[in-house]
N, C-alpha and C positions, 0 to 999 in steps of 0.2 A: 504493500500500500504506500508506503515511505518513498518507494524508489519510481512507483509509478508516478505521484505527487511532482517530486523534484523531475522527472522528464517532461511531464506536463507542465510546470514551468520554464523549463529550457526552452522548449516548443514554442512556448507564447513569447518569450524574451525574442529568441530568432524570429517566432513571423511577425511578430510588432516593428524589430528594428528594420527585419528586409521592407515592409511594407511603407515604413517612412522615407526609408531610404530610395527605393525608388520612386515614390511619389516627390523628391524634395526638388524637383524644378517644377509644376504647378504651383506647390506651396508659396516656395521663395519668391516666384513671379505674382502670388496675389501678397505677400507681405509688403512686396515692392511698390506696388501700385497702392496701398492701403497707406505706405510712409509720405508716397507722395501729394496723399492726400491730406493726411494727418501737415506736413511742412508746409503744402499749399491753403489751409483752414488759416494759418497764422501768417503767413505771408501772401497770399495772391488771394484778391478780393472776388475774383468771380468762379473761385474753389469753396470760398467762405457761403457767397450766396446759393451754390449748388448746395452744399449740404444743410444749410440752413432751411431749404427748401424742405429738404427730406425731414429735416425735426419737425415743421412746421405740421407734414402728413401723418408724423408718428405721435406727437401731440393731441393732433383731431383727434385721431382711428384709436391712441389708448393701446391697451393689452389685445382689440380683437385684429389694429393694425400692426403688433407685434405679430402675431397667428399665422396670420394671412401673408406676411410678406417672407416671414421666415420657413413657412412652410413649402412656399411657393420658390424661394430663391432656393433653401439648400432640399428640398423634396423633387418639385417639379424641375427645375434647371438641372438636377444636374443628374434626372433621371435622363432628360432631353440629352443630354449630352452622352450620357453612356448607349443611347441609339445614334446618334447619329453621329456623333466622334470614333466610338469601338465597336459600335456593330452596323457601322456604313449604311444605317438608315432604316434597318433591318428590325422588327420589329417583332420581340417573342411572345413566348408564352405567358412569361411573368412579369413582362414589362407595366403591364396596366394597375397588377397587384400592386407591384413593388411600387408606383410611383403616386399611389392612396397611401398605401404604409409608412411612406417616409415623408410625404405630406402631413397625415395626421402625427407621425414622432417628432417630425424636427419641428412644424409649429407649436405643437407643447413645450418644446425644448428653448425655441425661441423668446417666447413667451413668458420661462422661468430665468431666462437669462435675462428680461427686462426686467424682471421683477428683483433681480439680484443685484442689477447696477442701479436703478434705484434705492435700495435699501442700505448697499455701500456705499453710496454718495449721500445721504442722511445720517450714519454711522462713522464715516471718515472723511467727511465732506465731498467737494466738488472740485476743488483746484487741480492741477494738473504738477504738483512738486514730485520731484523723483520718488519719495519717501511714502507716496500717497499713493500712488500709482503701484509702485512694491509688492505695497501690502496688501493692494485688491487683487494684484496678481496673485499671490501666496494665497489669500482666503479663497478664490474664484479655484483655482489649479487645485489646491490640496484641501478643498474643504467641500465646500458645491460640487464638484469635478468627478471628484476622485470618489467622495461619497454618496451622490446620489444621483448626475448625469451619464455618468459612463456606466453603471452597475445598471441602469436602466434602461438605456439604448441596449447595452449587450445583453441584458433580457429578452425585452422586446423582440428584436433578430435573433434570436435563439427558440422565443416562440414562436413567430413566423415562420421559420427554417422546418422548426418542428410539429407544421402544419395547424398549430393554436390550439398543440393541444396546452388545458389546463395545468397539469402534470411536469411542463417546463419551466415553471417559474419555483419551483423546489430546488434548482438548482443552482440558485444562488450564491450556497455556501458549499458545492458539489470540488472539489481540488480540480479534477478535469477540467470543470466550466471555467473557472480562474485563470487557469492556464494557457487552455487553447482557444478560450474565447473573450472575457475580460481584461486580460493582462497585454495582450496585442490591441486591443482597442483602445486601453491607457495608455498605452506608450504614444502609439501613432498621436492620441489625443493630444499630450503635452508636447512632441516636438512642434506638432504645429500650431498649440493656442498660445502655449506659454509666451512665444514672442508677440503673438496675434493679441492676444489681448491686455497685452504690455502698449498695443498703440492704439486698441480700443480705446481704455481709462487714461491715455495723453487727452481726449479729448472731453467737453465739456459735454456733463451727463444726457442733454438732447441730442448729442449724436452719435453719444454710446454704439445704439442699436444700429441705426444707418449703415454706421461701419460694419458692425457685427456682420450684418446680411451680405458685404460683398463678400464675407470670407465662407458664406454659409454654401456657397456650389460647391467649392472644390472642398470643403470639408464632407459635406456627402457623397460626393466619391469617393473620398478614402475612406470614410466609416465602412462603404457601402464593399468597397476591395479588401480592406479588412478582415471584414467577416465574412468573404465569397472562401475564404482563404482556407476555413474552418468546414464548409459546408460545398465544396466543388460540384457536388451531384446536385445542387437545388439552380434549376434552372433562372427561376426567379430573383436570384439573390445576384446572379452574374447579369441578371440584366435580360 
């Protein structure tokens, strides 16, 4: 049991790292684009008015414009994309499932993430100091993150995988499920948020989320590669 435990986390160490690892030019290339916006909000005024736009819509819309737009940027985009980027337009079995499933996860997911840069910007204010920034990194990553956004999503796609049945969410606390399926999910998770939402909280908490959502495609691709990793034979999971 011991030695199965410990291979089942080798397992998940290796497909988390290979799994960042190859995705880390998408990544790099939206953290790029996310700095230039973050440099361009404080210096170039018609970067300032574009995103101010976007606070203006997330203001209106509340939590149901959190929903909808996250659900929609890292759900439906970038299901759009795994047909028509990796399967050259081709459109499968479980393309229709998977792109309702990750609509309704990631706009929940969305939704909790406004609700958390809220509560940290009331709790450790609003300013944008190195030290403030930090710390919302540190509580977002290792607290929200680590305890109750990844152990859920990698449920979730664990139940899905495993057809819904009810019987899959017992495996929570399963050393397999840790391994080969939670533990490559965290990883990929923090190489690509930890710096990601290091430039989310540079910014002034109306445009927390805006940002959030550019980086929400390409993080649903990887979630979405991630756990294909785990589950090869579910057609739906590959898209």
């Amino acid at each position: 049991m011991l030695a199965s435990s410990r291979q089942a986390l080798a397992d998940g160490f290796s497909v988390g790292f290979r799994a960042a690892r190859e995705n880390l030019l998408p990544a790099l290339v939206i953290q790029a684009a996310m700095l230039l916006l973050v440099i361009g909000y404080y210096l170039h005024w018609p970067t300032t008015l574009l995103l101010e736009v976007l606070a203006s819509a997330k203001a209106a819309g509340g939590l149901w414009f959190a929903f909808f737009a996250s659900g929609f940027c890292g759900g439906i985009l970038s299901e759009l994309c795994l047909v028509y980027l990796l399967q050259k337009g081709h459109w499968r079995t479980g393309n229709l499932e998977s792109l309702g499933f990750k609509f309704l996860l990631i706009g929940l997911g969305g939704t909790g993430a406004s609700l958390l840069y809220t509560w940290l910007a009331r709790v450790l204010g609003n300013q944008a100091d190195w030290h403030i920034v930090a710390a919302k990194v540190l509580i977002d990553q290792l607290g929200y993150t680590m305890l109750l956004n990844c152990p859920v999503n990698a449920l979730s796609f664990h139940w899905k995988n495993s057809r819904y049945r009810g019987a899959a969410w017992r495996d929570l606390f399963d050393p397999k499920f840790i391994g080969t399926q939670l533990l490559p999910l965290q990883l990929v998770n923090w190489c690509f948020w930890f710096p990601t939402t290091g430039l989310v909280y540079s910014l002034p908490l109306s445009l927390q989320l805006p940002l959030f959502l550019l980086a929400l495609t390409i993080w649903g691709l990887l979630m979405v590669s991630t756990m294909a990793r785990r589950h090869p034979e579910i057609e739906a999971v590959k898209g």
